[in-house]
N, C-alpha and C positions, 0 to 999 in steps of 0.2 A: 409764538413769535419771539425766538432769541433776540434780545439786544447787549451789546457789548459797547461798555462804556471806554471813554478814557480823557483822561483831565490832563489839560494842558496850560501848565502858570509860567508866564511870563512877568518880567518888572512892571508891561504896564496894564495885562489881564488875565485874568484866570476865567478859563470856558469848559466845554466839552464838547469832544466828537462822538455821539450814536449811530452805530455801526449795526445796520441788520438788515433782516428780508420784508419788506411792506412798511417800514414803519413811518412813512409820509402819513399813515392813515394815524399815526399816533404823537402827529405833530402839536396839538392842542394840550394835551397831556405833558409834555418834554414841557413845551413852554410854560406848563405851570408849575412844574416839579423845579423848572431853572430859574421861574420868579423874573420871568422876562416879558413886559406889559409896555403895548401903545396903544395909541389911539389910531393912529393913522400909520400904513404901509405902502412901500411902492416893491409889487413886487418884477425887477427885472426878468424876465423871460425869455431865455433863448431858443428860439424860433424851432430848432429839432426836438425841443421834448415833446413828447405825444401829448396829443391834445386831453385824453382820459388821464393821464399819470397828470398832468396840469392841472385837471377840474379837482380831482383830491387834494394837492395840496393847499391849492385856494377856497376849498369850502371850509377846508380844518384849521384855517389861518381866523383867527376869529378878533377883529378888530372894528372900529364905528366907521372905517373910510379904508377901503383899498383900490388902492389902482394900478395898473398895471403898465407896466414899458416894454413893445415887443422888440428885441434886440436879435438883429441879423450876428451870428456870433462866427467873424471871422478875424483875422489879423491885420486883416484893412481897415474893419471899424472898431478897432481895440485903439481909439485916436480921442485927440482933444475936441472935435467936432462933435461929436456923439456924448461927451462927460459934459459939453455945456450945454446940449442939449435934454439932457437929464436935469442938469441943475436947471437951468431954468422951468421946468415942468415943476418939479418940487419947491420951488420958490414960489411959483404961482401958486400952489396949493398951501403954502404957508407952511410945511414940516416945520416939527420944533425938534430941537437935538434929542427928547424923548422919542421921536418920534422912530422909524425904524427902514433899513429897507432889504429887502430878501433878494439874493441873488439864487437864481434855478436855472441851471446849464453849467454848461461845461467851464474850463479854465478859462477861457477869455471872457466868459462873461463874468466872472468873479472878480479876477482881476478889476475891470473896468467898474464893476459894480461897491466893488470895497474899495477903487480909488476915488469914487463918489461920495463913499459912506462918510471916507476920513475926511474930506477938502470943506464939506456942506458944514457949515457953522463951527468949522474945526472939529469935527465928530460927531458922526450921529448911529448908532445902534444897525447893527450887521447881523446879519444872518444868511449862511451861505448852506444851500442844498445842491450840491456838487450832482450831476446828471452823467458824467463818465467817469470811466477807471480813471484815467488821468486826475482830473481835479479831485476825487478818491482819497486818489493814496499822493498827491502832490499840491498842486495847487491850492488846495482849500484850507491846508493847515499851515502856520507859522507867519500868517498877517502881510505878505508881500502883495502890494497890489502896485499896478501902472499899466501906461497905455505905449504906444509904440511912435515915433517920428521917422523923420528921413534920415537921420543919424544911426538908426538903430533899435534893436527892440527891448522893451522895458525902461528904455532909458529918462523915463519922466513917471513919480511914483511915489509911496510913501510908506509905511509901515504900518502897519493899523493890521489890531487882531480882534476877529471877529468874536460874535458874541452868544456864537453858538452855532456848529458844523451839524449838518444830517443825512448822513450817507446810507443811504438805501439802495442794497443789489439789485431790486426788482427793475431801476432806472436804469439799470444796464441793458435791461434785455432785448432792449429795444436798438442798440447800438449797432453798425455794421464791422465784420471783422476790424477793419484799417481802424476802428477807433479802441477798439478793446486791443490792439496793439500798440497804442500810441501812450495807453495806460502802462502796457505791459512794460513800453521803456525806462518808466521812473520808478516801477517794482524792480526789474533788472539793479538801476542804477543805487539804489539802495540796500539793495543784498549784497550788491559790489563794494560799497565802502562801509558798511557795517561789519560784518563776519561771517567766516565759512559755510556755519549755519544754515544761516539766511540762504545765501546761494545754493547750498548744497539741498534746503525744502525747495526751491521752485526751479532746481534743475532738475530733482525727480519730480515737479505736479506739473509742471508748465501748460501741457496738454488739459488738465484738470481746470488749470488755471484760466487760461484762452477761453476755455467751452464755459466757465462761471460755474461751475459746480460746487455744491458744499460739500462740505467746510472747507473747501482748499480755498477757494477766491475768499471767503470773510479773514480768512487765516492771513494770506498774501498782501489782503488792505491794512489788518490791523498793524504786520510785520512792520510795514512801510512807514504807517502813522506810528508807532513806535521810534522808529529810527530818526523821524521827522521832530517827533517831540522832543528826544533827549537832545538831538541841535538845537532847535529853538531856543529851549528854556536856557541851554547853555549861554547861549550868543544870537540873542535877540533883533540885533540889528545890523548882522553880518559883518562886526568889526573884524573879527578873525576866523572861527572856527567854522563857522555856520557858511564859508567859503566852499567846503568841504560836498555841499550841495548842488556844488554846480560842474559836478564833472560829470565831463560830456558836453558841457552845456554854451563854452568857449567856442570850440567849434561849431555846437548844434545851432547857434541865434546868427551868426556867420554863414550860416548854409541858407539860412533862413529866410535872411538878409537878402543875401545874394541873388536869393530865386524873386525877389518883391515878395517873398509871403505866399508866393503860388500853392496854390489847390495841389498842387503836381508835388509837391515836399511840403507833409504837412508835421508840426511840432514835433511828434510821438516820432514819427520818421527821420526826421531831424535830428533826436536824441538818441534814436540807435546809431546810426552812421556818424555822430558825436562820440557817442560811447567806444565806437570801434575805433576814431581816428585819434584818441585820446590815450586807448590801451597798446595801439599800433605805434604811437610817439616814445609812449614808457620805454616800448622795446626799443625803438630805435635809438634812445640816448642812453641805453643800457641800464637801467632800473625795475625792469619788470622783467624775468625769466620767460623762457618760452614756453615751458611745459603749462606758466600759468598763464600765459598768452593765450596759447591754445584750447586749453580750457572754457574760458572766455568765449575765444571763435565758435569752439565748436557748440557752447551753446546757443548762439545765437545763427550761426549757420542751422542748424535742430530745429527752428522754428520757421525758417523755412519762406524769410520777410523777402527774399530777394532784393536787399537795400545794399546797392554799392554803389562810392564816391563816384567813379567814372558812369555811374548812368546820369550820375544830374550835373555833374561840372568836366568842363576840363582845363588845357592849360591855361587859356587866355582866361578863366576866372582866376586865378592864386591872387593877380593885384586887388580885386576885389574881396574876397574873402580874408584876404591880411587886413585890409584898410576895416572891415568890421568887428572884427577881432583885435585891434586895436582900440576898437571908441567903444569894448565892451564895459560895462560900468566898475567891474570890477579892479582895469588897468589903472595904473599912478605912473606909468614913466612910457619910456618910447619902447619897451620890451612888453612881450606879448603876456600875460600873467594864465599859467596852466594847471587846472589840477589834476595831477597826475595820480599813479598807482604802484605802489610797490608790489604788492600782491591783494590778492582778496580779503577784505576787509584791512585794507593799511592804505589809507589813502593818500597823498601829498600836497600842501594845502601852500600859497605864494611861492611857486616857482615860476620865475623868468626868466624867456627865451629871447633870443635876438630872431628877428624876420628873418633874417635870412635862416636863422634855423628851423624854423617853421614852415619858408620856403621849399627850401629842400626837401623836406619832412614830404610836403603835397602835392611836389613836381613830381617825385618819386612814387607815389601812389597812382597820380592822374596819369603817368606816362606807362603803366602797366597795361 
């Protein structure tokens, strides 16, 4: 049973992510080795992990009181209704800031679960066992948690880094393609502003990668949490650099937006069709070449997702889509803030556009 480590310090923590095949069954052990003790846990569960991959983690959790919270893990209940109803469960049960609580599932419940962790006595002990690619190789590294309102998504939230990551392949294998593609978009998108490299291993494994076969998928997660870490540590609290993570993502929480969160465009899906309308802008304002456009398309055409703008919107959505893409959290003025690409691995970090240039940008797409 390989496990591959990697440390991840920040100003306000220093943790580790354990990356391997089974090792939920060696979660007792990690948590002795990392010197991390409660008495009492709550452990969050989102409702898709298999019921057997659940009895293992919870028998190896070894504490005097655990209990459990089953969480429906969608984008409707990544909400303030659901975080006060967790708080109030843990209040009643008296947690003390030693005290601890374990997120198991995917992004959204991590999310929701570590903006629990931070708010409950101003911090209390985190631990996230991510259950898809997505939360993998995205979501469960670098301390972003929040929940979503009618303004927009993520837009209520806090920073808080958890207190120890454990990422086990074997949780994938229970996953249906659309979700092992929804990972595959934030492996894309970090190959894409890292370097050539990068891209150029999961443009030859991709195949390898989809199907979870070793070493190429442990290889693909660590790539990601690498690229993940050296943002982080940089620029902890996204004043500038750590911006750089969210391309694609301007468009993709807009798309998102737009649908209510529908079942019909889910995140991963979101973040391709981000990705593309984001490398498709570069070109269009002339900073991104075609040959490396194309490149681009052609891998993501390769894989075969069938994800294009005109299947989920058309014109009568652009006022829509602009207006969320405005109240994204990362805008400060009435122009739209984009990360763009120069080429693979050179990314563009605070550039703004006028609506109307955006406009045009999606009338031109939607009208093909």
């Amino acid at each position: 049973m390989k496990i591959t480590k990697l440390s991840i310090k920040t100003k306000s923590k220093k943790y580790k992510i354990f990356i391997g095949s089974n090792i939920i069954k060696k979660i007792s052990s990690i948590l002795k080795i990392e010197n991390i003790k409660f008495k009492k846990c709550l452990i969050i569960l989102d409702k898709n992990v298999p019921k057997k991959k659940f009895s293992i983690i919870k028998n190896r959790i070894k504490c005097k009181e655990k209990f459990i919270y089953f969480f429906n893990a969608n984008e409707k209940n990544k909400n303030q209704a659901v975080v006060n109803n967790i708080l109030n469960f843990i209040l009643k049960k008296n947690f003390s800031r030693t005290d601890c609580i374990i997120s198991v599932g995917g992004g959204i419940t991590g999310d929701v679960s570590g903006f629990v962790a931070s708010i409950y006595k101003r911090g209390i002990k985190f631990i996230n066992i991510p259950s898809t690619l997505l939360a993998q190789v995205d979501s469960s590294i670098g301390g972003k948690t929040g929940i979503n309102n009618n303004f927009g998504k993520n837009l209520i939230g806090s920073f808080y880094q958890p207190d120890l990551v454990i990422s086990d392949i074997n949780l994938l294998k229970s996953l249906p393609r659309r979700e092992i593609i929804c990972g595959y978009a934030e492996i894309l998108k970090h190959a894409l502003i890292s370097n050539t490299k990068n891209f150029k291993f999961i443009d030859n494994n991709k195949n390898k990668i989809l199907n979870l076969e070793s070493p190429f998928i442990e290889k693909a997660i660590m790539d990601s949490c690498k690229v993940k870490k050296q943002v982080v540590e940089n620029d902890e609290k996204e004043k500038n650099y750590r911006k750089v993570l969210n391309f694609g993502h301007t468009f993709a929480h807009a798309y998102e937006a737009t649908k209510g969160y529908s079942k019909r465009l889910n995140h991963g899906e979101a973040v391709i069709l981000g990705i593309l309308s984001a490398i498709k802008f570069s070109y269009y304002i002339n900073i991104l070449q075609k040959k490396q456009l194309n490149k681009i398309i052609n891998h993501i055409n390769s894989l075969n997702f069938k994800i294009y703008i005109n299947k989920f919107f058309n014109i009568k959505d652009i006022k829509k889509i602009i207006k969320f893409m405005l109240l994204d959290k990362k805008n400060s003025s009435s122009k739209i803030n984009l990360i763009l690409i120069k080429k693979i691995g050179k990314p563009i970090t605070n550039s703004h556009y006028k609506i109307e240039k955006v406009t045009s940008f999606l009338r031109s797409k939607l009208l093909k």
